[in-house]
mmJSON file of the N, C-alpha and C atoms, coordinates in Angstrom:
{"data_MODEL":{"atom_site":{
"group_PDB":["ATOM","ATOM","ATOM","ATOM","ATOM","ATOM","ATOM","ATOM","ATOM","ATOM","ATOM","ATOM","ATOM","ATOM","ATOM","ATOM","ATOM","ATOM","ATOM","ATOM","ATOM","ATOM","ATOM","ATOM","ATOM","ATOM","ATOM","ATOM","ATOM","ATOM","ATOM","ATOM","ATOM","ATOM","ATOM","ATOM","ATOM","ATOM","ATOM","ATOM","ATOM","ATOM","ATOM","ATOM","ATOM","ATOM","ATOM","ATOM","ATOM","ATOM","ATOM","ATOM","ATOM","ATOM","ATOM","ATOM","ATOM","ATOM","ATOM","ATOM","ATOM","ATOM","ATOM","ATOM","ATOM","ATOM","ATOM","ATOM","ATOM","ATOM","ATOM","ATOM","ATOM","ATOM","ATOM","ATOM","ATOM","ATOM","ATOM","ATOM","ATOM","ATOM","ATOM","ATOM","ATOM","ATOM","ATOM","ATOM","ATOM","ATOM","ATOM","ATOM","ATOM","ATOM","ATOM","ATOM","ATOM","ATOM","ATOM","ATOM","ATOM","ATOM","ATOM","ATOM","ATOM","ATOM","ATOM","ATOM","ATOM","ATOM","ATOM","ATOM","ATOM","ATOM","ATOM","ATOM","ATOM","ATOM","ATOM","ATOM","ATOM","ATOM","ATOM","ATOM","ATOM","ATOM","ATOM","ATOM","ATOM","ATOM","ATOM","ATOM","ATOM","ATOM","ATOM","ATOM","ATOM","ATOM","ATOM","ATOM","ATOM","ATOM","ATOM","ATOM","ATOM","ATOM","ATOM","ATOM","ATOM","ATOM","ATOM","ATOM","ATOM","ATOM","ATOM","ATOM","ATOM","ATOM","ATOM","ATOM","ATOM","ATOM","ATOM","ATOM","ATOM","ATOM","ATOM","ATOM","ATOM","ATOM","ATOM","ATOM","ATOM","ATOM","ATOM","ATOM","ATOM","ATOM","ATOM","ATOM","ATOM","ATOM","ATOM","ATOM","ATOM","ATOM","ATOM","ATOM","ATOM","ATOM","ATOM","ATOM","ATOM","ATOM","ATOM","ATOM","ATOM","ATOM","ATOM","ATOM","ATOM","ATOM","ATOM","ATOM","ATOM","ATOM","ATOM","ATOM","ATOM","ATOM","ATOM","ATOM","ATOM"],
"id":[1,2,3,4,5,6,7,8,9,10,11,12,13,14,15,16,17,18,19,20,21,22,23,24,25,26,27,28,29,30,31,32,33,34,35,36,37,38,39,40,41,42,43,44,45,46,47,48,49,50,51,52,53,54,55,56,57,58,59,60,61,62,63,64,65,66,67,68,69,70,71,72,73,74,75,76,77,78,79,80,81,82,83,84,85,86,87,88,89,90,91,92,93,94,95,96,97,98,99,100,101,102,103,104,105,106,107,108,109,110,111,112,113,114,115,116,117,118,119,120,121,122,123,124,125,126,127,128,129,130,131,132,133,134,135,136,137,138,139,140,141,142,143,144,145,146,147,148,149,150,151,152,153,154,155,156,157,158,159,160,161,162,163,164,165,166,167,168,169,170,171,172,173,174,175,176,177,178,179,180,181,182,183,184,185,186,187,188,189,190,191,192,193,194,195,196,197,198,199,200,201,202,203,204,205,206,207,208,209,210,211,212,213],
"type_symbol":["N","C","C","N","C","C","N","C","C","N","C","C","N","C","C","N","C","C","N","C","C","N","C","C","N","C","C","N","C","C","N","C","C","N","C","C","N","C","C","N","C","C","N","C","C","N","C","C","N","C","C","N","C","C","N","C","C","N","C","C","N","C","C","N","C","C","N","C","C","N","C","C","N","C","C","N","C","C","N","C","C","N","C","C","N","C","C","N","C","C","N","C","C","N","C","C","N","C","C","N","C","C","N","C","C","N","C","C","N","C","C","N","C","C","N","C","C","N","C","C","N","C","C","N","C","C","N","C","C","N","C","C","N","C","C","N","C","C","N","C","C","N","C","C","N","C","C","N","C","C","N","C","C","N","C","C","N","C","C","N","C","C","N","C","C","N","C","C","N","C","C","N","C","C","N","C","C","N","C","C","N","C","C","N","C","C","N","C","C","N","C","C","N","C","C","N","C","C","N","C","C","N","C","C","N","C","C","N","C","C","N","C","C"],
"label_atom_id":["N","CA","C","N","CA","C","N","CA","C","N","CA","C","N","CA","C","N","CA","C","N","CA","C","N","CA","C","N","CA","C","N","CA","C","N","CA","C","N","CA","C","N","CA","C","N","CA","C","N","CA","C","N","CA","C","N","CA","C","N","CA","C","N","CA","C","N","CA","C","N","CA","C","N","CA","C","N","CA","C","N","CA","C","N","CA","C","N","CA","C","N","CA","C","N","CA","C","N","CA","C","N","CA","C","N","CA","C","N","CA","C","N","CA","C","N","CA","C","N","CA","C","N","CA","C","N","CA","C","N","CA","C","N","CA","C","N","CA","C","N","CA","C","N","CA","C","N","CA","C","N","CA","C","N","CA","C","N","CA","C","N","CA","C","N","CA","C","N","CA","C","N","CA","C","N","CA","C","N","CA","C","N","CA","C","N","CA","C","N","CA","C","N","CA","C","N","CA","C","N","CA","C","N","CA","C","N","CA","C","N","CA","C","N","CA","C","N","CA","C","N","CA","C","N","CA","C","N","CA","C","N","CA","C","N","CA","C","N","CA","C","N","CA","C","N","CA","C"],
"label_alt_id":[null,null,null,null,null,null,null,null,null,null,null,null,null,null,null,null,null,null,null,null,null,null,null,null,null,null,null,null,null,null,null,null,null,null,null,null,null,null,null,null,null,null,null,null,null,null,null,null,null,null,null,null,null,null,null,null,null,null,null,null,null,null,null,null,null,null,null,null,null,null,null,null,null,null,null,null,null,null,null,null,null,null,null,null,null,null,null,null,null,null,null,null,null,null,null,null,null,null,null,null,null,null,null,null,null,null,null,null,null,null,null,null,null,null,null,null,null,null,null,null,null,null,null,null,null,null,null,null,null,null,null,null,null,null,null,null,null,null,null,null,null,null,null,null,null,null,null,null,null,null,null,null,null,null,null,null,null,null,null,null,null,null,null,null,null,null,null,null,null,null,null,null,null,null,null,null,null,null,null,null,null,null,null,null,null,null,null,null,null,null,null,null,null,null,null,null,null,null,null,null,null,null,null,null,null,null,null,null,null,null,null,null,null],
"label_comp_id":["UNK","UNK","UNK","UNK","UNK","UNK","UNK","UNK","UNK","UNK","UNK","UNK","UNK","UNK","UNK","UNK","UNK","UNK","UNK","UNK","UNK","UNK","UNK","UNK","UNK","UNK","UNK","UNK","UNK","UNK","UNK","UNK","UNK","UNK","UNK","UNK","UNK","UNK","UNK","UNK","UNK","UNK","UNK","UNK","UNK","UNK","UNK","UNK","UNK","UNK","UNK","UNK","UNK","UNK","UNK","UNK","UNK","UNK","UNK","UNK","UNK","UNK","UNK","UNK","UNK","UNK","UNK","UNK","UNK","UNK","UNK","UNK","UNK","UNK","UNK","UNK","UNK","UNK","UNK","UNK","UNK","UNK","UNK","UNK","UNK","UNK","UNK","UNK","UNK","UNK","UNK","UNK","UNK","UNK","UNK","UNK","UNK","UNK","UNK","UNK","UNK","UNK","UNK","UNK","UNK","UNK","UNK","UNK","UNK","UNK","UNK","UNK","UNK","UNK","UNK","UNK","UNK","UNK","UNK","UNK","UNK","UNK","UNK","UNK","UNK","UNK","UNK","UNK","UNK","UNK","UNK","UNK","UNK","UNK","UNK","UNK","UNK","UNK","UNK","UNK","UNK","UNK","UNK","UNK","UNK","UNK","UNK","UNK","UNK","UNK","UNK","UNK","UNK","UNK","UNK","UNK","UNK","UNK","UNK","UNK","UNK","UNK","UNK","UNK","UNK","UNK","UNK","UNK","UNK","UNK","UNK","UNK","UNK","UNK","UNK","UNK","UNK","UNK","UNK","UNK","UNK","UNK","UNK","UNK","UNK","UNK","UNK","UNK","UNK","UNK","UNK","UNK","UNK","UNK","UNK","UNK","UNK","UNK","UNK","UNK","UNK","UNK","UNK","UNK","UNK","UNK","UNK","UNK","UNK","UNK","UNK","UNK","UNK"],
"label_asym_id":["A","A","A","A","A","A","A","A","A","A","A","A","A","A","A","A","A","A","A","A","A","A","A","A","A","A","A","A","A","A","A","A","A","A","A","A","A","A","A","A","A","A","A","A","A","A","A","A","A","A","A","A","A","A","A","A","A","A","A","A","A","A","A","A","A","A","A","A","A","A","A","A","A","A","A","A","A","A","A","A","A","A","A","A","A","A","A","A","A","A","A","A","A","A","A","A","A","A","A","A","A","A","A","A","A","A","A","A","A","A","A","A","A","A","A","A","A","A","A","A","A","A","A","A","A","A","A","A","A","A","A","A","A","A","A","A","A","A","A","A","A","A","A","A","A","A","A","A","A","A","A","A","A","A","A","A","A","A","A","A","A","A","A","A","A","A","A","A","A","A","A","A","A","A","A","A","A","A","A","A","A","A","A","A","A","A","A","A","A","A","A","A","A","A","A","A","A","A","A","A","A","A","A","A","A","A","A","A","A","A","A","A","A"],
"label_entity_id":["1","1","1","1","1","1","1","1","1","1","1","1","1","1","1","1","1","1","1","1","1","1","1","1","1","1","1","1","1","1","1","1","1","1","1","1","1","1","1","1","1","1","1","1","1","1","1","1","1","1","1","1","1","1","1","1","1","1","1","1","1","1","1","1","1","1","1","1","1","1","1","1","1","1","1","1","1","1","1","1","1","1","1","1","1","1","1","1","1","1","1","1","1","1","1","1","1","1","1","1","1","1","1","1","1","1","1","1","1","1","1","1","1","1","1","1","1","1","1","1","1","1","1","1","1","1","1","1","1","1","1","1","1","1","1","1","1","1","1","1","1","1","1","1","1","1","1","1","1","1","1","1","1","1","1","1","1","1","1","1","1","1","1","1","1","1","1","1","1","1","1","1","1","1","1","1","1","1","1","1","1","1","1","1","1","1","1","1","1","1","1","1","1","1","1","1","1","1","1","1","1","1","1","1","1","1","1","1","1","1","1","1","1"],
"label_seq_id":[1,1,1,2,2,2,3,3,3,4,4,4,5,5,5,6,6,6,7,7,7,8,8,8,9,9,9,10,10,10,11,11,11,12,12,12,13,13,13,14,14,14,15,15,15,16,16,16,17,17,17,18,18,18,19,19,19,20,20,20,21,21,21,22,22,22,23,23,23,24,24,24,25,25,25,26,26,26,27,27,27,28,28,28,29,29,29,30,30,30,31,31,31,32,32,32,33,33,33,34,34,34,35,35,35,36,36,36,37,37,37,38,38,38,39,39,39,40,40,40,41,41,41,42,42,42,43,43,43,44,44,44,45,45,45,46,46,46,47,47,47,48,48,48,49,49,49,50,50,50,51,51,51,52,52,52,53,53,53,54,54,54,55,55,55,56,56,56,57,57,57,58,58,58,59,59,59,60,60,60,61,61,61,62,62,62,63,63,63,64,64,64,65,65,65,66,66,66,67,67,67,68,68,68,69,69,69,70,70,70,71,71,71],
"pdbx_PDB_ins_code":[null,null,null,null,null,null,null,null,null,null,null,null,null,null,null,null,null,null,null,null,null,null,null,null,null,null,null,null,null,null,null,null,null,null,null,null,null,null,null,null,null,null,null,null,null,null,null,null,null,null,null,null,null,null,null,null,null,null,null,null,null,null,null,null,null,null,null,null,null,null,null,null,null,null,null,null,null,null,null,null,null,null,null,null,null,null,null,null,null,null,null,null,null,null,null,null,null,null,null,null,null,null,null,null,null,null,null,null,null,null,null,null,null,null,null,null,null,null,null,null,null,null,null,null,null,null,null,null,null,null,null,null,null,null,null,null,null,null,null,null,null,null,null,null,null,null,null,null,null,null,null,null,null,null,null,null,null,null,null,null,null,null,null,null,null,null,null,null,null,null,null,null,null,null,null,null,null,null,null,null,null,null,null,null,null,null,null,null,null,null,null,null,null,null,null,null,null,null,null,null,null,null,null,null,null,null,null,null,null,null,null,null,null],
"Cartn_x":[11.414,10.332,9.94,8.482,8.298,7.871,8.357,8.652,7.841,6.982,6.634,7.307,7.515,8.233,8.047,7.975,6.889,7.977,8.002,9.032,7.909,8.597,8.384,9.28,8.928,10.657,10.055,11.217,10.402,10.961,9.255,9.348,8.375,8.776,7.772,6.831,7.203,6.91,6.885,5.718,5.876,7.454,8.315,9.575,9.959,9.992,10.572,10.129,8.501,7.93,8.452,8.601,9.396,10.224,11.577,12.518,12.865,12.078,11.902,11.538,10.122,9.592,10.739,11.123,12.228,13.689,13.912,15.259,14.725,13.788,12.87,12.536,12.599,11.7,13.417,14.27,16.001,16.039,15.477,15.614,15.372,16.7,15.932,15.233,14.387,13.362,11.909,12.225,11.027,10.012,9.221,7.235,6.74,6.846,5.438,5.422,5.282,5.834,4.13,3.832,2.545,3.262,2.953,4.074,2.82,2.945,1.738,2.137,2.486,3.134,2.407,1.453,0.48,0.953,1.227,1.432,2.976,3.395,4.912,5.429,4.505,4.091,5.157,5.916,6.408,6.348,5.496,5.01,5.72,6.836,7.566,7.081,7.001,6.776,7.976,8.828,10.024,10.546,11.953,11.945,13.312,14.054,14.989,15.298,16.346,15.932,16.06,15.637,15.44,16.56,17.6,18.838,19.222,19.014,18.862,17.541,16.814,15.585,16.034,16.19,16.548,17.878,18.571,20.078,19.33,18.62,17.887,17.177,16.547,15.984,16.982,17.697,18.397,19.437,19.914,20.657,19.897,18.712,17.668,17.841,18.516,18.678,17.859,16.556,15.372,15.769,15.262,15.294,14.393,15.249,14.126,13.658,12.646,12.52,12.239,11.905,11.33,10.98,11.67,11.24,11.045,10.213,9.933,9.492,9.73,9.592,8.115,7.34,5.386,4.943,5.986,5.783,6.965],
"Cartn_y":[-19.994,-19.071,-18.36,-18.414,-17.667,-16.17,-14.946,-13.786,-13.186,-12.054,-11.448,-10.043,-9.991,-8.51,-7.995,-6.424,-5.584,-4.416,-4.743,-3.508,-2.797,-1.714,-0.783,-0.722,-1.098,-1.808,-0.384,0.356,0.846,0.116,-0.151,-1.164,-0.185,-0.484,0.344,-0.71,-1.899,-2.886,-3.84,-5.154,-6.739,-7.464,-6.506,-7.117,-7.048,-5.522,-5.573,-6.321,-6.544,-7.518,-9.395,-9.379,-10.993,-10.603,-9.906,-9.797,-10.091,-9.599,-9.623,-10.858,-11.185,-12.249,-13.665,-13.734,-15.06,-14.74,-13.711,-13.264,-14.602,-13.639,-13.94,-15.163,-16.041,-17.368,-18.635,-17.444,-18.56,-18.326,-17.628,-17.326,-18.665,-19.393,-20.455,-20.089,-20.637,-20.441,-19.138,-18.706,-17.725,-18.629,-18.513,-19.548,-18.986,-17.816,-16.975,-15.237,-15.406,-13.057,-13.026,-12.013,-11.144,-9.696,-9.618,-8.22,-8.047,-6.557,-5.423,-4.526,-4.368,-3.502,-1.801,-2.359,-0.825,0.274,-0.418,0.163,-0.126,-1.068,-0.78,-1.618,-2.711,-3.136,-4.724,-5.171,-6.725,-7.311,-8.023,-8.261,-10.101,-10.593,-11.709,-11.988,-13.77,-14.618,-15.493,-15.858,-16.265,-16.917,-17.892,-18.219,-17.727,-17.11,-16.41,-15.032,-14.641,-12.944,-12.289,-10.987,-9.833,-9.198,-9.446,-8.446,-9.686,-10.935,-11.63,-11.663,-11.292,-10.826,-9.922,-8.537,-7.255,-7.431,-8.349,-8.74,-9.047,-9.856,-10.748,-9.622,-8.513,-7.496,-6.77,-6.129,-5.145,-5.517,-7.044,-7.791,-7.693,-7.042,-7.542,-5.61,-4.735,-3.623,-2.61,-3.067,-2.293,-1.458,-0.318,0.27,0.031,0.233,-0.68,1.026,1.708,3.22,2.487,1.733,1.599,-0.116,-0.487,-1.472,-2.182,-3.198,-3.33,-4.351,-5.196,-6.445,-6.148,-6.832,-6.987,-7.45,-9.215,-9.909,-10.914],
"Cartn_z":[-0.87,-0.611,-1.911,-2.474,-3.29,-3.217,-4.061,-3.954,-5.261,-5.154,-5.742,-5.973,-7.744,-7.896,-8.861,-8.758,-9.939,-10.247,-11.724,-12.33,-13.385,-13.758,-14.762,-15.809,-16.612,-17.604,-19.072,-19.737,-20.448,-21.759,-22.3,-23.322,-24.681,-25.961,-26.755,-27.999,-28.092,-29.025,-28.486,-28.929,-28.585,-28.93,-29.745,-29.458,-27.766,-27.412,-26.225,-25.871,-25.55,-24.315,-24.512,-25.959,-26.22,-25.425,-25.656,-24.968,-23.623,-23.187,-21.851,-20.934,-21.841,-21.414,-21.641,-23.003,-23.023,-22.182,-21.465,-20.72,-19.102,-18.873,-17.73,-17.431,-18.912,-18.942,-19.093,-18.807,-19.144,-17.461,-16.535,-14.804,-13.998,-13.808,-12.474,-11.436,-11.492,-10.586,-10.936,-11.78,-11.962,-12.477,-12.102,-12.194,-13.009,-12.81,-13.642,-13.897,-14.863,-15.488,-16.108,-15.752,-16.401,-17.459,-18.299,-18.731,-19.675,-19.092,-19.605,-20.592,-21.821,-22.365,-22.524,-22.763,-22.335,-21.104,-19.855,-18.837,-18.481,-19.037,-19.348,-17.691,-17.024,-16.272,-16.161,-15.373,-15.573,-13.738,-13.782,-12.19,-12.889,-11.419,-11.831,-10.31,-10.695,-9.578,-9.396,-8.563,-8.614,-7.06,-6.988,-5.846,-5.919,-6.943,-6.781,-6.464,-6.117,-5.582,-6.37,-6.259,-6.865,-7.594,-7.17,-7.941,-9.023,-9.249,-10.039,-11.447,-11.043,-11.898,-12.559,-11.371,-12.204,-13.58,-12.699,-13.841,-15.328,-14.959,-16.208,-17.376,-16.391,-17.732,-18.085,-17.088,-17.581,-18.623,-18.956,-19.837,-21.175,-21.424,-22.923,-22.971,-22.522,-22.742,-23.018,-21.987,-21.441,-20.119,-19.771,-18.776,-17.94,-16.571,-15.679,-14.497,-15.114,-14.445,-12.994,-12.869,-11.33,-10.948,-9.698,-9.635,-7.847,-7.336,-5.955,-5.706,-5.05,-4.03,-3.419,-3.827,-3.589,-2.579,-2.251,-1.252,-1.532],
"occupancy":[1.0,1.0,1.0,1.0,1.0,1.0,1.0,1.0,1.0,1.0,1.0,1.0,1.0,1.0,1.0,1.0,1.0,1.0,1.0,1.0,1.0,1.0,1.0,1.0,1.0,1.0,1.0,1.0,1.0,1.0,1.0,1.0,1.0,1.0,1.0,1.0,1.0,1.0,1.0,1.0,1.0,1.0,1.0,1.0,1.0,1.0,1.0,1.0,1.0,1.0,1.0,1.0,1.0,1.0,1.0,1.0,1.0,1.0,1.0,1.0,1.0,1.0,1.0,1.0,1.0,1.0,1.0,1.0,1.0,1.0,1.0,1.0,1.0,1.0,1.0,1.0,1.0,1.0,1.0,1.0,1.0,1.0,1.0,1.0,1.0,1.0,1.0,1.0,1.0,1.0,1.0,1.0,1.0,1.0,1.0,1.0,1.0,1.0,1.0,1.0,1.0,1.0,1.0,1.0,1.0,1.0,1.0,1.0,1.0,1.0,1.0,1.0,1.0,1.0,1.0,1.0,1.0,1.0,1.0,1.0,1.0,1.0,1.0,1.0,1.0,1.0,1.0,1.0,1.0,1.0,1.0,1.0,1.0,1.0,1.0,1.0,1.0,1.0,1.0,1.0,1.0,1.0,1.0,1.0,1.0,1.0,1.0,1.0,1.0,1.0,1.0,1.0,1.0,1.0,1.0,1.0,1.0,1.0,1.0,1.0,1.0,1.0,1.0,1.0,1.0,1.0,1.0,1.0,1.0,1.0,1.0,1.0,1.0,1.0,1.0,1.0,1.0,1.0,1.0,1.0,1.0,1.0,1.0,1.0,1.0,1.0,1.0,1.0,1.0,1.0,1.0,1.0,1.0,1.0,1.0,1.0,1.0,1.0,1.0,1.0,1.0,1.0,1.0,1.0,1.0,1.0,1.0,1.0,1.0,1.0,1.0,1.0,1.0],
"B_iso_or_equiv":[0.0,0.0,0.0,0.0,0.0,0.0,0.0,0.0,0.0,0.0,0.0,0.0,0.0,0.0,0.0,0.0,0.0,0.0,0.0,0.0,0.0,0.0,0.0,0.0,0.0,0.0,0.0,0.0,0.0,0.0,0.0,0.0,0.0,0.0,0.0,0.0,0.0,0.0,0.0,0.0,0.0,0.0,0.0,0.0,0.0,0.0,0.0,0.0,0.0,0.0,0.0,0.0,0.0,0.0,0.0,0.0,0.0,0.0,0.0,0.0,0.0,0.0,0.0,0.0,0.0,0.0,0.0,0.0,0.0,0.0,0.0,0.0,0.0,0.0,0.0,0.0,0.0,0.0,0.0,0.0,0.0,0.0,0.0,0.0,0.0,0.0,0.0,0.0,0.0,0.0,0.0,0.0,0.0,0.0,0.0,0.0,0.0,0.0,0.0,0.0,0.0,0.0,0.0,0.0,0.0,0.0,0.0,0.0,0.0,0.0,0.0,0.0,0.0,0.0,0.0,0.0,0.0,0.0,0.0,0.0,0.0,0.0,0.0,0.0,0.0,0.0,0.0,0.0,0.0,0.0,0.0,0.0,0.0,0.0,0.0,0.0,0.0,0.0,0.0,0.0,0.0,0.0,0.0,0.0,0.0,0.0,0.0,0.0,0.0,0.0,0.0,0.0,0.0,0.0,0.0,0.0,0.0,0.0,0.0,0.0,0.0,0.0,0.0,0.0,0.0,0.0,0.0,0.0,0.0,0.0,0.0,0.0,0.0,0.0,0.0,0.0,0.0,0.0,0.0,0.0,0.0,0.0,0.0,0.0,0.0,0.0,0.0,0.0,0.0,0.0,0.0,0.0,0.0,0.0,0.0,0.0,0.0,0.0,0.0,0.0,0.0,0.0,0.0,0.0,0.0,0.0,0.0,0.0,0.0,0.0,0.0,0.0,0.0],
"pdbx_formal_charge":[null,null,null,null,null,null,null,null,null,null,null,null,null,null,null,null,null,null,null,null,null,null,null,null,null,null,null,null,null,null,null,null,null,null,null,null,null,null,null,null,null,null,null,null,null,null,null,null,null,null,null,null,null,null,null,null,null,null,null,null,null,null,null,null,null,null,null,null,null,null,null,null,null,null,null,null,null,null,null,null,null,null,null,null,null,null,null,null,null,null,null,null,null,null,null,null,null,null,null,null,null,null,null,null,null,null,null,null,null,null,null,null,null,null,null,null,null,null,null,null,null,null,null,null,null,null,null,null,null,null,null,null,null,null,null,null,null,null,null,null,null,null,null,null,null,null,null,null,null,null,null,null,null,null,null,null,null,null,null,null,null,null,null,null,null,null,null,null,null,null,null,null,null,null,null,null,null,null,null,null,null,null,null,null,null,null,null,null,null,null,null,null,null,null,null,null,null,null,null,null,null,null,null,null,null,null,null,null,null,null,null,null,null],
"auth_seq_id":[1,1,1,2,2,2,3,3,3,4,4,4,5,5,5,6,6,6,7,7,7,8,8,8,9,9,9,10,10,10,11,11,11,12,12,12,13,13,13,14,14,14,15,15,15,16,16,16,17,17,17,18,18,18,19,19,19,20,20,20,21,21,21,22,22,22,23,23,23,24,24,24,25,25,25,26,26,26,27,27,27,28,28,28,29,29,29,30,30,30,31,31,31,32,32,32,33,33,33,34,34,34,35,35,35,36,36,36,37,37,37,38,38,38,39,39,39,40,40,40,41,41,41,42,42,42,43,43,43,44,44,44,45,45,45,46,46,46,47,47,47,48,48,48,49,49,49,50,50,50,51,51,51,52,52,52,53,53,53,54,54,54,55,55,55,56,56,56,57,57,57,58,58,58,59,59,59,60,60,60,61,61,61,62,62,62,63,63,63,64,64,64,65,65,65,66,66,66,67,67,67,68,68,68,69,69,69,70,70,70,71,71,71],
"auth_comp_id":["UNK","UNK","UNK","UNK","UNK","UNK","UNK","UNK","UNK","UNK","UNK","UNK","UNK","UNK","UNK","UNK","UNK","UNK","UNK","UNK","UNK","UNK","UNK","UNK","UNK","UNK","UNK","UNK","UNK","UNK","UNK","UNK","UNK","UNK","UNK","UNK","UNK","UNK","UNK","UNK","UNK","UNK","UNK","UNK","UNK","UNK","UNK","UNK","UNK","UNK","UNK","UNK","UNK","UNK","UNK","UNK","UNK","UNK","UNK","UNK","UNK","UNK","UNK","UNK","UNK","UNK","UNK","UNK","UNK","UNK","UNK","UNK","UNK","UNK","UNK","UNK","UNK","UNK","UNK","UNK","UNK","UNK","UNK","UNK","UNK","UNK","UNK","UNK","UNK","UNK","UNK","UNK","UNK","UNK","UNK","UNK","UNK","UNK","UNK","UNK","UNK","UNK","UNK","UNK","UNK","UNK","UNK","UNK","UNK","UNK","UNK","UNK","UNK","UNK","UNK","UNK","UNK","UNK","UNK","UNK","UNK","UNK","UNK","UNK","UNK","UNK","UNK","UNK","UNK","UNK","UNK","UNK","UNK","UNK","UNK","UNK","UNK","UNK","UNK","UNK","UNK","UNK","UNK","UNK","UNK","UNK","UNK","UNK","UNK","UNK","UNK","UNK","UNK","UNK","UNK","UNK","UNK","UNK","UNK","UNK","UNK","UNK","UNK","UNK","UNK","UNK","UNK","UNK","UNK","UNK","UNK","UNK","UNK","UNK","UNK","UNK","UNK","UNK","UNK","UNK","UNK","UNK","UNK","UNK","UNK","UNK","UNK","UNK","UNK","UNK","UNK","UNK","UNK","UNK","UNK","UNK","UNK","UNK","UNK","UNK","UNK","UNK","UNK","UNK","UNK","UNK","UNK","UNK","UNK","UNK","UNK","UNK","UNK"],
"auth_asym_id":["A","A","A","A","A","A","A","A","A","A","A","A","A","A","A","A","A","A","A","A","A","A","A","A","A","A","A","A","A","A","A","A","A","A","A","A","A","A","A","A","A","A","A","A","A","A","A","A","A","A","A","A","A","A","A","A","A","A","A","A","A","A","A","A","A","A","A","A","A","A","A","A","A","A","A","A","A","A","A","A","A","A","A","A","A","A","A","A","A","A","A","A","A","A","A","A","A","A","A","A","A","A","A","A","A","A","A","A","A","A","A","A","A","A","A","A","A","A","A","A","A","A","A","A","A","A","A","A","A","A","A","A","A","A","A","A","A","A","A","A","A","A","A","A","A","A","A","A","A","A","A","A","A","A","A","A","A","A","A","A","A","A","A","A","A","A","A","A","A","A","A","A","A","A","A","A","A","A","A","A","A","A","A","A","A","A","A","A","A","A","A","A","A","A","A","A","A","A","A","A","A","A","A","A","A","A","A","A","A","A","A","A","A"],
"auth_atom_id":["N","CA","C","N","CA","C","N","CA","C","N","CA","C","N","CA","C","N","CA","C","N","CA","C","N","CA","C","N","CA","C","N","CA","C","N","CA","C","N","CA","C","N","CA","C","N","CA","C","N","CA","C","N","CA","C","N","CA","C","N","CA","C","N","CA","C","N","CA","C","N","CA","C","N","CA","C","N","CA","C","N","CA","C","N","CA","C","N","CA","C","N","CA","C","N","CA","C","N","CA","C","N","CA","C","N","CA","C","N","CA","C","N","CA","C","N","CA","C","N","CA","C","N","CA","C","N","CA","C","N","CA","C","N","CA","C","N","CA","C","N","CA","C","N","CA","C","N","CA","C","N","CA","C","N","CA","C","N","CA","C","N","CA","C","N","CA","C","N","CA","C","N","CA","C","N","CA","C","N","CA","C","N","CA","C","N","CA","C","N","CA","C","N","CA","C","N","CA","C","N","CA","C","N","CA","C","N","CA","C","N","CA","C","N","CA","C","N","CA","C","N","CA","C","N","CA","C","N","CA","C","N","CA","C","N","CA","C","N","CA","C","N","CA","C","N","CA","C"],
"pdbx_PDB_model_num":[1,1,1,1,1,1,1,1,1,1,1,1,1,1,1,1,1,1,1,1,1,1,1,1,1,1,1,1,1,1,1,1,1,1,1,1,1,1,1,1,1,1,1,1,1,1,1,1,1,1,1,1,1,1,1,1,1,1,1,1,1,1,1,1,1,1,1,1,1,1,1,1,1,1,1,1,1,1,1,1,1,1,1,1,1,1,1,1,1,1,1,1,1,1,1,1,1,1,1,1,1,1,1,1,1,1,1,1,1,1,1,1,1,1,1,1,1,1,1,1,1,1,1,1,1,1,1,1,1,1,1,1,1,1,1,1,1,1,1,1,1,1,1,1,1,1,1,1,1,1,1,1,1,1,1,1,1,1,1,1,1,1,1,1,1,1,1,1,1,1,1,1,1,1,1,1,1,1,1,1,1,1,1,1,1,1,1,1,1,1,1,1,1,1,1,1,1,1,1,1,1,1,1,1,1,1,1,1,1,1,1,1,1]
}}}
């Protein structure tokens, strides 16, 4: 089943957002990340669950202020 999920990761540079994005992009099963660094924004498309995602950022040693299951 694919799952939509939207964090708030706080990021301050296109390093973080690499970071993030290549953590995200080693995730079986994640399809597809949009990451907004402006709004500090990481909306993940994935068929894996959520406390697996969250594992994946919080491992690149970003803070994750807020995060929620979309669909």
């Amino acid at each position: 089943m694919l799952h939509q999920y939207q964090f708030n990761v706080k990021m301050s540079c296109s390093g973080c957002l690499n970071a993030v994005r290549m953590a995200l992009g080693r995730v079986e099963g994640v399809s597809a990340t949009d990451i907004d660094l402006a709004t500090q924004t990481v909306n993940v498309t994935a068929t894996t669950d959520y406390d697996t995602v969250c594992t994946a950022i919080a491992k690149t040693g970003k803070k994750i202020n807020e995060g929620r299951v979309v669909s």
